[in-house]
N, CA, C and O atoms as a DFTB+ gen file, in Angstrom:
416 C
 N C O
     1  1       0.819      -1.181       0.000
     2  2       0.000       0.000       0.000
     3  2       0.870       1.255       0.000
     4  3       0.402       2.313      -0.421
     5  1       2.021       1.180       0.421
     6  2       2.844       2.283       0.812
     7  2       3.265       2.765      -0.911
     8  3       3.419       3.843      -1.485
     9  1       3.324       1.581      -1.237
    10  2       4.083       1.676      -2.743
    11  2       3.314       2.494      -3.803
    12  3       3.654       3.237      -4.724
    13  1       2.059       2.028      -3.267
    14  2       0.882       2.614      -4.147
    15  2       0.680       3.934      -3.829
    16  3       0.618       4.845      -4.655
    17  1       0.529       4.098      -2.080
    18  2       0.462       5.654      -2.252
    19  2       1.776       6.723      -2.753
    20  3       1.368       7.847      -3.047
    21  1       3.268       6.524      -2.886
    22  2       4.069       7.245      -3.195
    23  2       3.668       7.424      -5.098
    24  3       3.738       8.450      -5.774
    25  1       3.276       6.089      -5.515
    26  2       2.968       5.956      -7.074
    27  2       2.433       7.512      -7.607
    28  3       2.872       8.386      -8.355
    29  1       1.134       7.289      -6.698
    30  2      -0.064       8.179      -6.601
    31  2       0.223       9.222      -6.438
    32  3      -0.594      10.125      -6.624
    33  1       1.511       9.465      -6.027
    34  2       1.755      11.332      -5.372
    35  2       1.380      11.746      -3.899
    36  3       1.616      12.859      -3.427
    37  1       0.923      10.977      -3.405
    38  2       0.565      11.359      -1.775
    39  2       1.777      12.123      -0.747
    40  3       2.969      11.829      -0.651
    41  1       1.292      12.794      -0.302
    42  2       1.881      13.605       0.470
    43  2       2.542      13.286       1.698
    44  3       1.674      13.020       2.530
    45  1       3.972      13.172       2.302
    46  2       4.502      12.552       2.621
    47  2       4.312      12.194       4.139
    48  3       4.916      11.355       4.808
    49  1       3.104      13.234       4.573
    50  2       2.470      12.599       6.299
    51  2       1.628      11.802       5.767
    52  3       1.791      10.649       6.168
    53  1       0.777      11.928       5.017
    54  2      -0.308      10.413       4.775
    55  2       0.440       8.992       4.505
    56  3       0.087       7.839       4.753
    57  1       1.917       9.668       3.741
    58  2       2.672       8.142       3.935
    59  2       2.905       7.422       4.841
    60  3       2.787       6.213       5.043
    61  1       3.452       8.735       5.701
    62  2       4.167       8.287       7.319
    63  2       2.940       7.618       8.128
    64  3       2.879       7.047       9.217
    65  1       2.374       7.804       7.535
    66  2       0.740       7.868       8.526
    67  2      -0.012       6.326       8.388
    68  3      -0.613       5.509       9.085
    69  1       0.297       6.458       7.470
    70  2       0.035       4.815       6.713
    71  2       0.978       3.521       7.446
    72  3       0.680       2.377       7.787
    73  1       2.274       4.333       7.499
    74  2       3.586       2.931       7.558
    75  2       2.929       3.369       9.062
    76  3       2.028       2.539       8.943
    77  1       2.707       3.842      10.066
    78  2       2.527       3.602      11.138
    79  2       1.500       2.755      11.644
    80  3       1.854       1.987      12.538
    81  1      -0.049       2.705      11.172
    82  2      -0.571       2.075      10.589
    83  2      -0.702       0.554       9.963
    84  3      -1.738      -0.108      10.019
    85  1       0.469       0.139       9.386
    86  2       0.661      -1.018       8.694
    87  2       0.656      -2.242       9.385
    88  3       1.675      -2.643       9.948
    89  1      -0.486      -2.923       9.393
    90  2      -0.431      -4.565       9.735
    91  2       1.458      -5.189       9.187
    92  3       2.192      -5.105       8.202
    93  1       1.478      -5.687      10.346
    94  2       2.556      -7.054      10.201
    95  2       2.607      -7.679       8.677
    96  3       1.520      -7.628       8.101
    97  1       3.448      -8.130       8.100
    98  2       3.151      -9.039       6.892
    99  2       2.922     -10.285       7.219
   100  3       2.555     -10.999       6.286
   101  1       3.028     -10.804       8.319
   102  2       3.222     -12.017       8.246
   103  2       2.220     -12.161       9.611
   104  3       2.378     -11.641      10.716
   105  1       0.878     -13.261       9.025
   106  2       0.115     -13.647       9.696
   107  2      -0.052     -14.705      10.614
   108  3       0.322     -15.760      10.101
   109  1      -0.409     -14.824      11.613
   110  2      -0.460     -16.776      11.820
   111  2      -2.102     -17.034      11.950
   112  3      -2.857     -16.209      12.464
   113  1      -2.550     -18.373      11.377
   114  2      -3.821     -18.306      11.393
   115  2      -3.901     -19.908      12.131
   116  3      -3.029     -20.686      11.746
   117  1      -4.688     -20.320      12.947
   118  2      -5.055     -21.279      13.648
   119  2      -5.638     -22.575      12.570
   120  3      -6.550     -22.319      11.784
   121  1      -5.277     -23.383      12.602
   122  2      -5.745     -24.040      11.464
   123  2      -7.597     -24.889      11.378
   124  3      -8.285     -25.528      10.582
   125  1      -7.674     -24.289      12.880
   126  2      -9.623     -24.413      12.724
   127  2     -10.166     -23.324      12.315
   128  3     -11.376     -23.151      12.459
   129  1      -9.202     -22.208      11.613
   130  2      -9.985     -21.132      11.356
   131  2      -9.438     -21.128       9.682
   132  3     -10.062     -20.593       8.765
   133  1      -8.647     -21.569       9.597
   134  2      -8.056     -21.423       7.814
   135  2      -9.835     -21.764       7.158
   136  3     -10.530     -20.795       6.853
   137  1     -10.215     -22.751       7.058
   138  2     -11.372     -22.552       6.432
   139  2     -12.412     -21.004       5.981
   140  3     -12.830     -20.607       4.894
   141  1     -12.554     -20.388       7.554
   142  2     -13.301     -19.183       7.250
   143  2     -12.438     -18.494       7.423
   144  3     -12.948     -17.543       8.017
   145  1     -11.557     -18.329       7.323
   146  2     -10.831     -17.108       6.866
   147  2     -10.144     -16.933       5.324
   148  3      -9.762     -15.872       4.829
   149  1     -10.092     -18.484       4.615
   150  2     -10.522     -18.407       2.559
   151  2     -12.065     -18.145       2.294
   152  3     -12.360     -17.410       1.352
   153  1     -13.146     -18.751       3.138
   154  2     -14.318     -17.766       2.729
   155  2     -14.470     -16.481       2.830
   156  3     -15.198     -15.879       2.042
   157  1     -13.936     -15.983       3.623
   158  2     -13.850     -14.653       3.650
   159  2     -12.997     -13.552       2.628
   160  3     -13.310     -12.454       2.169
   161  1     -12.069     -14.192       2.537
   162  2     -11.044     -13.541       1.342
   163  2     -11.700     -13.490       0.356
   164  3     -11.849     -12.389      -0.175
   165  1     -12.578     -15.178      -0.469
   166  2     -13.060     -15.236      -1.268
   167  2     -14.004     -14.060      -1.674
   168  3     -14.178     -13.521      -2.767
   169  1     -14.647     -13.797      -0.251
   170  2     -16.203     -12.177      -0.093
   171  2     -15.911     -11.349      -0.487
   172  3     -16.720     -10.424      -0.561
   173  1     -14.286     -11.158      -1.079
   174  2     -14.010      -9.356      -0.931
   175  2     -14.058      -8.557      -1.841
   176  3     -13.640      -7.400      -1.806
   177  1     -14.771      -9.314      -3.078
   178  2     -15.597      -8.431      -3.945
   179  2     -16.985      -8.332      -3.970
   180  3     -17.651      -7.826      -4.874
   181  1     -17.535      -9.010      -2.583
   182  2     -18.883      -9.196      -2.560
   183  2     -19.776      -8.097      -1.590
   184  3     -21.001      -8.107      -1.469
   185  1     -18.874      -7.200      -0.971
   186  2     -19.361      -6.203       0.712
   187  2     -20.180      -5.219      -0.436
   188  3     -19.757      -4.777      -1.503
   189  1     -21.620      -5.043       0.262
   190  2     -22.728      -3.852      -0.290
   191  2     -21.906      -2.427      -0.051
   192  3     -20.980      -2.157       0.715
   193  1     -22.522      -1.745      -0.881
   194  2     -22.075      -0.307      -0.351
   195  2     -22.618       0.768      -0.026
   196  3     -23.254       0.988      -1.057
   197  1     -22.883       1.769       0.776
   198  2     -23.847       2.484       0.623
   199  2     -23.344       3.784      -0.027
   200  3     -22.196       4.080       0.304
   201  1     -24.016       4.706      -0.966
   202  2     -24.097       5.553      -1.609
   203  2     -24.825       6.521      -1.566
   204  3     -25.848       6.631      -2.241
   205  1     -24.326       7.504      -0.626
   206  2     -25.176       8.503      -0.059
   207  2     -25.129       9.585      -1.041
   208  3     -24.035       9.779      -1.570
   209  1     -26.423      10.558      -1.490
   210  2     -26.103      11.727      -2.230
   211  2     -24.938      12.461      -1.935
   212  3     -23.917      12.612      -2.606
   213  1     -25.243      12.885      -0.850
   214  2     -23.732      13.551      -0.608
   215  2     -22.988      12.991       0.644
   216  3     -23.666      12.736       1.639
   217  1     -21.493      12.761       0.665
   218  2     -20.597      12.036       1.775
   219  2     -20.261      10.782       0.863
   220  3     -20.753      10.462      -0.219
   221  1     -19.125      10.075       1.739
   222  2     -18.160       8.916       1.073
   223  2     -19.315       7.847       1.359
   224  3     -20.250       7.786       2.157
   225  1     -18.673       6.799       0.047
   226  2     -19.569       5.745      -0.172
   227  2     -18.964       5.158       1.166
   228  3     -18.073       5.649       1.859
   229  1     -19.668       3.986       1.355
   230  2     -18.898       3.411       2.951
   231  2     -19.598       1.951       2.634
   232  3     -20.685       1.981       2.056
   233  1     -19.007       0.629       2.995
   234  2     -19.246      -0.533       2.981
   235  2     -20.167      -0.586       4.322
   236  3     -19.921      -0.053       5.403
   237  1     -21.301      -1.378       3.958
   238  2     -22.190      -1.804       4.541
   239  2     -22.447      -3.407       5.488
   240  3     -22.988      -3.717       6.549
   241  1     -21.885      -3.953       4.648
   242  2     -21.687      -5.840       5.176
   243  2     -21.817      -6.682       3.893
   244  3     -21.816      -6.053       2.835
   245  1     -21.905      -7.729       3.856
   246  2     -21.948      -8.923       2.808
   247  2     -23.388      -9.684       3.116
   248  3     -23.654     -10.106       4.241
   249  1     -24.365      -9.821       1.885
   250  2     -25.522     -10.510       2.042
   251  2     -24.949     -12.036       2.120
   252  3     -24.142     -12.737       1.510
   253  1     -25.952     -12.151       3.369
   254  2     -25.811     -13.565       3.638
   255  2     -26.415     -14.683       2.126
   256  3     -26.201     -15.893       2.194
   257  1     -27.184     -14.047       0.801
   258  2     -26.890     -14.926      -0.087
   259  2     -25.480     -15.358      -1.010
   260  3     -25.068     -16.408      -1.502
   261  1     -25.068     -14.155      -0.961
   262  2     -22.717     -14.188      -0.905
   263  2     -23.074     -14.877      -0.365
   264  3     -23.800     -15.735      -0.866
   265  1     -22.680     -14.875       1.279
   266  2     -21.728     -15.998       1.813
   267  2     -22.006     -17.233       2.030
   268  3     -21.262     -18.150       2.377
   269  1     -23.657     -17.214       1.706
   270  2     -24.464     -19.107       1.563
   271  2     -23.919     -19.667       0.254
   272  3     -23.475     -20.812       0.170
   273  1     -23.978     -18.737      -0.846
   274  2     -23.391     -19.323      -2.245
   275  2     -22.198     -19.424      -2.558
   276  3     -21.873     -20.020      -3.585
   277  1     -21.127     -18.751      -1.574
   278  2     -19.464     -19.080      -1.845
   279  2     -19.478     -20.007      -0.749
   280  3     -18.698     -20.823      -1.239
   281  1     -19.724     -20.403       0.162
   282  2     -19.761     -21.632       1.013
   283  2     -19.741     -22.885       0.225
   284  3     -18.823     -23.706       0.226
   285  1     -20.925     -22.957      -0.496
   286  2     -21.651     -23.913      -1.112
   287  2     -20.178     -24.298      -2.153
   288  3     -19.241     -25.075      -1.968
   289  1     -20.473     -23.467      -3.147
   290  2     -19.646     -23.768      -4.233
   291  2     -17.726     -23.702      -3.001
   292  3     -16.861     -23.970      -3.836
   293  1     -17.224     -23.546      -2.031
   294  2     -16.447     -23.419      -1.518
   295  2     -16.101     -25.383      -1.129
   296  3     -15.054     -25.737      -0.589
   297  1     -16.934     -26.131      -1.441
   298  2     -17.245     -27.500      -0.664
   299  2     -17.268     -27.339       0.834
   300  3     -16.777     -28.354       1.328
   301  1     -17.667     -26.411       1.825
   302  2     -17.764     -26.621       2.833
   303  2     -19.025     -27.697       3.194
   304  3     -20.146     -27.831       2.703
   305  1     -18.332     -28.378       4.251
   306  2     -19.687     -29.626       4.386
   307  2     -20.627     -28.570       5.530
   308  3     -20.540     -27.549       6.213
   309  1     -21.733     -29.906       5.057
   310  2     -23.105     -28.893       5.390
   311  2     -22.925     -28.958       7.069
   312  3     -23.689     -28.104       7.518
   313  1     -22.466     -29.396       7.784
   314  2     -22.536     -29.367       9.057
   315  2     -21.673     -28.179       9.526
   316  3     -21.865     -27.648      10.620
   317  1     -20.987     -27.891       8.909
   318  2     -19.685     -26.279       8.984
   319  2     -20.245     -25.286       8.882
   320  3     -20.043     -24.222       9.467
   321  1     -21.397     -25.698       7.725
   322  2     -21.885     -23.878       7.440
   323  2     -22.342     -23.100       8.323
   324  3     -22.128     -21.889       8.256
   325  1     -23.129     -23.712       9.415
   326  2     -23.431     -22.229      10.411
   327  2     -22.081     -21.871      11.299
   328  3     -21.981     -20.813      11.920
   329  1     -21.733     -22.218      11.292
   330  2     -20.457     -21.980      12.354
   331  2     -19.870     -21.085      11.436
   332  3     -19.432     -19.961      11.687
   333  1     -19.897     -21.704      10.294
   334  2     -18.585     -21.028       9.048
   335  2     -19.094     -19.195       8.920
   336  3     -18.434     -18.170       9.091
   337  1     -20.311     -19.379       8.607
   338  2     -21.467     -18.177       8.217
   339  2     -21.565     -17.248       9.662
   340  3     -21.911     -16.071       9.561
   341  1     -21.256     -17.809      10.961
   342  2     -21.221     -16.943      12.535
   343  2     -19.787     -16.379      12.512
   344  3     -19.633     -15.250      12.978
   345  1     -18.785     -16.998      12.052
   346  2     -17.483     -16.730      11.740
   347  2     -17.013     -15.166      10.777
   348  3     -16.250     -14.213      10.933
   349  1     -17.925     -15.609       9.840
   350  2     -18.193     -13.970       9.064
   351  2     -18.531     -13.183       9.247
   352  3     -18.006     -12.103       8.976
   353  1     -19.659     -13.375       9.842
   354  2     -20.489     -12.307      10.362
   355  2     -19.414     -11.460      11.263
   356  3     -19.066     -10.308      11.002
   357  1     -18.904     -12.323      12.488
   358  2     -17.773     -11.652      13.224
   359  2     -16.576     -10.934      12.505
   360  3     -16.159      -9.795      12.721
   361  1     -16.095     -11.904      11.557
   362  2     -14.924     -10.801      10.938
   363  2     -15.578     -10.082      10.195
   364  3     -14.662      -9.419       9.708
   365  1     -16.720      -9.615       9.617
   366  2     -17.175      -8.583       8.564
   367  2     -17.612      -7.991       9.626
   368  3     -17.927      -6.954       9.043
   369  1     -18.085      -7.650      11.439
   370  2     -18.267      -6.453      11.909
   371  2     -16.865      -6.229      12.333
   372  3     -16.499      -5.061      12.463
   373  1     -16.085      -7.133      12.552
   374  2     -14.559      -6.298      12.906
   375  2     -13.839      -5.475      11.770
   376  3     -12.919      -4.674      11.936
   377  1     -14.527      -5.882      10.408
   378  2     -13.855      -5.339       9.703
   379  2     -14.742      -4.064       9.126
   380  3     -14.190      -3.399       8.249
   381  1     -15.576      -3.814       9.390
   382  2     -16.724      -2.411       9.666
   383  2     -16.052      -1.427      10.666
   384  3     -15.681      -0.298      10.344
   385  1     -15.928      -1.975      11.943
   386  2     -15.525      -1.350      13.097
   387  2     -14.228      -0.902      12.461
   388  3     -14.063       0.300      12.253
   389  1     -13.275      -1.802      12.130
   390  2     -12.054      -0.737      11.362
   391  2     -11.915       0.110      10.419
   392  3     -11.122       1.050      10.479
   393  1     -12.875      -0.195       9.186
   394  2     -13.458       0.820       8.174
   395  2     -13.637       1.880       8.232
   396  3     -13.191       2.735       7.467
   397  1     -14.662       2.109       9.602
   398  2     -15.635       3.311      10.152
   399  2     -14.501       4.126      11.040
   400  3     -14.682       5.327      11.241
   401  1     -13.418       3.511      11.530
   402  2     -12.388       4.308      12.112
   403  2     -11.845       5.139      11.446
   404  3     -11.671       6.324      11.727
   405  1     -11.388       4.296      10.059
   406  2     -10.563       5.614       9.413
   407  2     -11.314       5.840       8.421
   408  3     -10.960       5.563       7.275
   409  1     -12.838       6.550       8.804
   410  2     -13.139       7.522       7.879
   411  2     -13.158       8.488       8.546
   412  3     -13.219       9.583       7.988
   413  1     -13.117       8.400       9.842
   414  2     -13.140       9.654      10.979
   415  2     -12.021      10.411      11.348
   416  3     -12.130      11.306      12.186
């Protein structure tokens, strides 16, 4: 992202501002969660948006028909899916709650 904003011309506190900012590169993920956390990646052209006349568009959440139909076609077995689908729900409001931070 850093790379992209210097590309762009950004001004060199929004850079600084950013690298302070910057998630770790390197993740560790629990391996009872690797499942919903590739459904979720898979979602990330799927989040509604809202589009206000005037003010920034702002992501809204992911319809639960997304995440029933990338499940499905995902082969998750049918006994996973609610757990899998409570799993999202949680990381798509954590990832709202961080959204809504830095528009403020």
């Amino acid at each position: 992202m850093i790379d992209d904003l210097k590309a762009f011309g950004a001004p060199q506190d929004v850079i600084d501002s950013m690298r302070e900012r910057a998630p770790p590169a390197v993740y560790e993920v629990w391996p009872e969660n690797m499942e919903t956390l590739r459904v979720f990646l898979a979602l990330q052209s799927s989040w509604d948006w809202l589009m206000p006349a005037m003010g920034a568009p702002a992501r809204i959440g992911i319809r639960s028909t997304e995440i029933e139909s990338t499940v499905r076609m995902m082969g998750i077995r049918k006994k996973r899916r609610r757990s899998v689908l409570r799993d999202i729900r949680t990381m798509e409001q954590a990832a709202l709650d961080v959204l809504s931070e830095r528009r403020r």
